[in-house]
N, C-alpha and C positions, 0 to 999 in steps of 0.2 A: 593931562594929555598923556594918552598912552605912548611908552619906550619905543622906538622902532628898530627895527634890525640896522639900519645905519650905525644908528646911535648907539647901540649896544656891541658893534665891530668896533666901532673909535674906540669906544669906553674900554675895552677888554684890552685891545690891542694898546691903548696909553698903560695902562695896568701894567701889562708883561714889558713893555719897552722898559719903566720905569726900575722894575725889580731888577732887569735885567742890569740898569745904568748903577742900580744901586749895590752891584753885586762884582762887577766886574772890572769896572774904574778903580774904587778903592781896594781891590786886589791886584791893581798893575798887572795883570796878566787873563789872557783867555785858558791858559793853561791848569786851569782851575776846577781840579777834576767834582772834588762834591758840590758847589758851585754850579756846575752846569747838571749835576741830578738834581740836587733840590730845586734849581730853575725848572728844569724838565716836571719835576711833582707839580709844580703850584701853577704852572702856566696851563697843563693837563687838565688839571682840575678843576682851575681858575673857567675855563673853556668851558667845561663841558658844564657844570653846575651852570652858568651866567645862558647857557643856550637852550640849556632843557629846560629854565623858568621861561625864556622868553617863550617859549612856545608851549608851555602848561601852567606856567603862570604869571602873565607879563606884569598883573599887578604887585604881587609880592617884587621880582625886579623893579618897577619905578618906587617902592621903597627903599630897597638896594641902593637905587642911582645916588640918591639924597644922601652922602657920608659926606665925614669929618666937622672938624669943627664948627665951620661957618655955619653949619647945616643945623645945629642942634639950638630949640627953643629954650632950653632953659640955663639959664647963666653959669650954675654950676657943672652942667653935662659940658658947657665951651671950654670951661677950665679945666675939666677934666681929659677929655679929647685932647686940647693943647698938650696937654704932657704925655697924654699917653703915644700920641705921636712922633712924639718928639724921639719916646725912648724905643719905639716900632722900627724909627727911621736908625735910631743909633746903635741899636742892634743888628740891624743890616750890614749897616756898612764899618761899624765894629769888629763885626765877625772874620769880615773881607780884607780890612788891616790888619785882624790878629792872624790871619793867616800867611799876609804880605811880609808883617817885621817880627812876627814871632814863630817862626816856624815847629814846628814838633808835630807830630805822627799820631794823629789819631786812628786806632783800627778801626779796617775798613767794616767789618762785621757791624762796628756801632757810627759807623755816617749811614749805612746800608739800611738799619731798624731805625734809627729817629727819623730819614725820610718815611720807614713806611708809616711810622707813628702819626708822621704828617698826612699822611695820604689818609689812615684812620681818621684824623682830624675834620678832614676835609667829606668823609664820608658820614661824618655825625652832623658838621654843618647842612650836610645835602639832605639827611632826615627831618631834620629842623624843619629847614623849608617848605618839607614834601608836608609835615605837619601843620605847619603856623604859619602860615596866610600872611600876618600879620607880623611879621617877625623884621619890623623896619631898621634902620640902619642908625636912624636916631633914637631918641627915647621922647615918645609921644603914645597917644592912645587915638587909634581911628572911631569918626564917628560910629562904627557899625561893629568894635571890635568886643571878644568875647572873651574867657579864660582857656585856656588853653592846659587842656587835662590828660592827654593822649600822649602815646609814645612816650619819649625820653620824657615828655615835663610830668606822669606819673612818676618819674624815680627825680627830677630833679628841677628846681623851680624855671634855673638857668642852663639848658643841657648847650646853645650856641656857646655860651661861655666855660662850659664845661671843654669843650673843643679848642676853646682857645689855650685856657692852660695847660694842657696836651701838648699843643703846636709851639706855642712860647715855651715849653722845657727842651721840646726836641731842637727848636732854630738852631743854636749855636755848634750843638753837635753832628747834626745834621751838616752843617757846611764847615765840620773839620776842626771845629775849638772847642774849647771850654772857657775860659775865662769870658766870654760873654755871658756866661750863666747868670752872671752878678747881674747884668741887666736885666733878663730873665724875670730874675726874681724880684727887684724894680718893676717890672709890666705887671707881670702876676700881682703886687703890691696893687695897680693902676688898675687891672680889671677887677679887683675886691674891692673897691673904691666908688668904680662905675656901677657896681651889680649892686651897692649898698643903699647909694643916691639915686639908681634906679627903682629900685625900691619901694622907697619912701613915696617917688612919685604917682606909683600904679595903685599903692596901695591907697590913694588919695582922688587917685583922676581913673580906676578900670572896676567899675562893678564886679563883685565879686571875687577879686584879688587876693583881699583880707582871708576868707573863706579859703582860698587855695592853699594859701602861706601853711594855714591850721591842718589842712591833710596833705601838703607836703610838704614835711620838714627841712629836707637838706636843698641848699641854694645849689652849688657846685659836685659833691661826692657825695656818693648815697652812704649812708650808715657814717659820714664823719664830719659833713658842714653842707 
């Protein structure tokens, strides 16, 4: 059943409510100046990506729709999901504590580039899309799906997860810390985990796969892995 514009207002609109609760509760304060820019980046973005699929490509969104845990068929992508959730959600609101009880000055020059780091993120995710059809939210292979050779996945097998370790290095300084880096690097650990056991799967269940791995080498950075 195709996504409809309803459905895709709730959906958006729970999204940004959620970040926002997760952002500004555990900062005890609305006064929360990088806080309300990186809100402002990812709600921006979050919008505009989720509304230009629904009306160019509402299929790839009802792949979208279908996240998180519960959503994924294979036992090990659930375990994986679990955690990596877990440490998505703890870096949020990590970040929003470490700025509540541990105060220190991060310059603003560097909350100012890891948001736009993010915004880059979010503009590589948006390529993705515009490529890969198929680029669902879980890790399954559709009856009718292909390899995907074009754009970023010439330089790199994973270019969405390329974007993601961009945006997990920028989070924490983005909203004014550092010390959640350590989670960070924790996620980062979690998305090399996911792209490894993804993997193994496509390379089992996506015609042609195998073949693509052999002409393109690097999973994440071109010229390093």
């Amino acid at each position: 059943m195709a996504v409809t514009s309803s459905q895709t207002f709730k959906g958006v609109l729970k999204s940004i409510i959620i970040l926002g609760l997760m952002i500004f509760i555990p900062a005890g304060t609305l006064y929360y100046w990088p806080g309300w820019i990186f809100f402002a980046v990812n709600a921006i973005n979050i919008w505009f990506i989720t509304f230009y699929f629904l009306k160019h490509d509402p299929a790839l969104l009802q792949r979208r729709m279908s996240t998180g845990p519960t959503h994924e068929k294979e036992r090990s992508q659930r375990n994986i999901q679990w955690v990596n959730g877990v440490l998505i959600v703890s870096l949020y609101v990590g970040a929003a504590l470490e700025y509540r009880l541990l105060p220190h000055v991060i310059p603003f020059y560097i909350v100012i580039g890891c948001n736009a780091l993010i915004a880059v993120s979010f503009y590589m995710i948006f390529q993705v899309f515009k490529t890969n059809s198929f680029a669902s939210a879980t890790v399954e292979v559709a009856e009718d799906q292909r390899v995907i050779n074009t754009g970023m996945y010439h330089y790199v097998r994973h270019p969405m997860y390329s974007a993601a370790l961009l945006m997990f290095f920028a989070i924490p300084l983005s909203l004014g810390v550092w010390h959640m880096l350590a989670v960070s690097i924790l996620l980062i650990g979690g998305l090399v985990w996911r792209l490894l056991d993804e993997e193994k799967f496509l390379r089992a269940h996506l015609n042609g796969y195998t073949e693509y791995c052999r002409q393109t080498p690097y999973r994440l950075i071109p010229g390093l892995w």
